[in-house]
C-alpha positions, -999 to +999 in steps of 0.1 A: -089-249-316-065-219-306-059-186-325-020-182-320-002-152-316+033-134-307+046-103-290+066-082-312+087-053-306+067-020-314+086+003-334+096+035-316+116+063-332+122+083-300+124+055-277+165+053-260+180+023-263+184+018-225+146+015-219+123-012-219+111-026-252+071-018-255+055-049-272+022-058-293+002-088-294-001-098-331-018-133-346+006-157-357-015-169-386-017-209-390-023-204-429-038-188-459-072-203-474-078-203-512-113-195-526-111-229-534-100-242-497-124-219-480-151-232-502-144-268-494-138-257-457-176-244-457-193-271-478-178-298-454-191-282-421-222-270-439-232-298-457-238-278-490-226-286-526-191-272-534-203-258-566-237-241-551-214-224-533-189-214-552-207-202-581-230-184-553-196-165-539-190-159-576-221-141-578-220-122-546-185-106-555-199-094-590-228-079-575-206-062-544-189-045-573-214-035-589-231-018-561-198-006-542-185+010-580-221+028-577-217+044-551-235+024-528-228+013-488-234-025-487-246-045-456-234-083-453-259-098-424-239-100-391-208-098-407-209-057-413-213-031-437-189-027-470-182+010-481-155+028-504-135+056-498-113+082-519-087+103-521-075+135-536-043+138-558-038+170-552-044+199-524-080+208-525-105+238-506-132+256-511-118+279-535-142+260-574-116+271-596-090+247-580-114+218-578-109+195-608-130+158-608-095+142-621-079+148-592-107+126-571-096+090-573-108+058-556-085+049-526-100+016-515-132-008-500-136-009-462-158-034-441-169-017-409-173-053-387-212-058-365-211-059-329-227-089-332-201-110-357-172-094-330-189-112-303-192-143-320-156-143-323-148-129-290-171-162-280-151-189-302-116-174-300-093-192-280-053-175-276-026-192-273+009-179-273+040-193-297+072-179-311+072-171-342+097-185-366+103-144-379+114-137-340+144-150-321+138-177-301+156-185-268+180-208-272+167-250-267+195-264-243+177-299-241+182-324-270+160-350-289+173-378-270+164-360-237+126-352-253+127-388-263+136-402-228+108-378-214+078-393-233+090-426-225+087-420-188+052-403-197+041-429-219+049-457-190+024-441-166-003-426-199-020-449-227-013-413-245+002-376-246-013-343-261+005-314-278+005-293-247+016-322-224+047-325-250+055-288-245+052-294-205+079-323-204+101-307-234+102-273-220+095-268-263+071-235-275+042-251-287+054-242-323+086-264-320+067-288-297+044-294-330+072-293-354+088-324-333+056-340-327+053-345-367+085-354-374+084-382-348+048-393-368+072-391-397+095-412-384+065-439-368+079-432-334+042-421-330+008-421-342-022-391-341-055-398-331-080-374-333-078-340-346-077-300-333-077-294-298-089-333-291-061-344-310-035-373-292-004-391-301+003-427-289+027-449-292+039-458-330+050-486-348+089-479-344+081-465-306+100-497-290+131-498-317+134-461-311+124-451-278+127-481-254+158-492-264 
């Protein structure tokens, strides 16, 4: 399992156009859970009822209102401490007859994170770099036939090939390299075994009529 992420150009008003482009690493995120995805997510891995769960979420987030709307700083276990801040509306100092409660406002909830949930992640994350489809990518010179002529050579010599093994012969980014892997499962030039990081792709049913012809 890999975290992906990008370098994108970091915006900078005074920079001259002659001068090296500073970049930033940013996560390319893989998806967005639902409530209803993450719950089924957890209650797979943690072997607990879907609806314990949910209606326990349900729950929490009441309460966390509750408490945050009171005023109150609310710790989550290893995960962190939940607090709200606020704003003024208007310029304010010292001077009571310029202070006025209306112009105090809620601005928003913040969740200062542990040091020991950021070392949990620091532990599991894994990085690795693709392009993102929002940034140019250079330019792919080699064609489908020439990808396809690769993993027959490959094949020949390997029962199987993974992702990043497709990306070695193909010269792909791993984001097109996955984009052409699935579309050859589409097309039942291949199969997938396994899933994640263990995940493989051998030969399909079509893989002679389309690839060894």
């Amino acid at each position: 399992m890999s975290a992906y992420y990008d370098f994108y150009e970091t915006p900078s008003p005074g920079q001259k156009k002659e001068n090296k482009k500073i970049l930033h690493a940013r996560i390319y995120p893989k998806r967005t859970y639902t409530k209803e995805e993450f719950i089924e997510h957890a209650s797979k891995y943690q072997h607990l009822p879907k609806n314990v769960l949910g209606a326990s979420l349900g729950v929490l987030i009441d309460d966390l209102c509750d408490l945050l709307a009171d005023g109150n700083i609310v710790e989550l276990g290893e995960l962190g401490f939940l607090s709200t801040s606020l704003k003024c509306l208007r310029k304010t100092d010292d001077n009571q007859q310029k202070i006025r409660a209306e112009s105090v406002v809620f601005q928003n909830v913040h969740l200062r994170i542990s040091s020991t949930f950021r070392k949990r992640i620091i532990h599991k994350m894994t990085l690795e770099r693709v392009h993102s489809p929002s940034r140019k990518a250079a330019a792919i010179t080699s064609s489908i036939e020439e990808h396809k002529a690769a993993l027959a050579v490959f094949l020949k010599a390997n029962i199987c090939i993974t992702r990043r093994e497709y990306v070695q012969i193909t010269k792909l980014t791993p984001y097109a390299a996955m984009n052409e892997l699935n579309n050859l499962i589409q097309q039942g030039i291949l199969r997938r075994r396994g899933s994640g990081r263990s995940a493989v792709y051998v030969a399909g049913e079509k893989y002679n009529e389309e690839i060894k012809k």
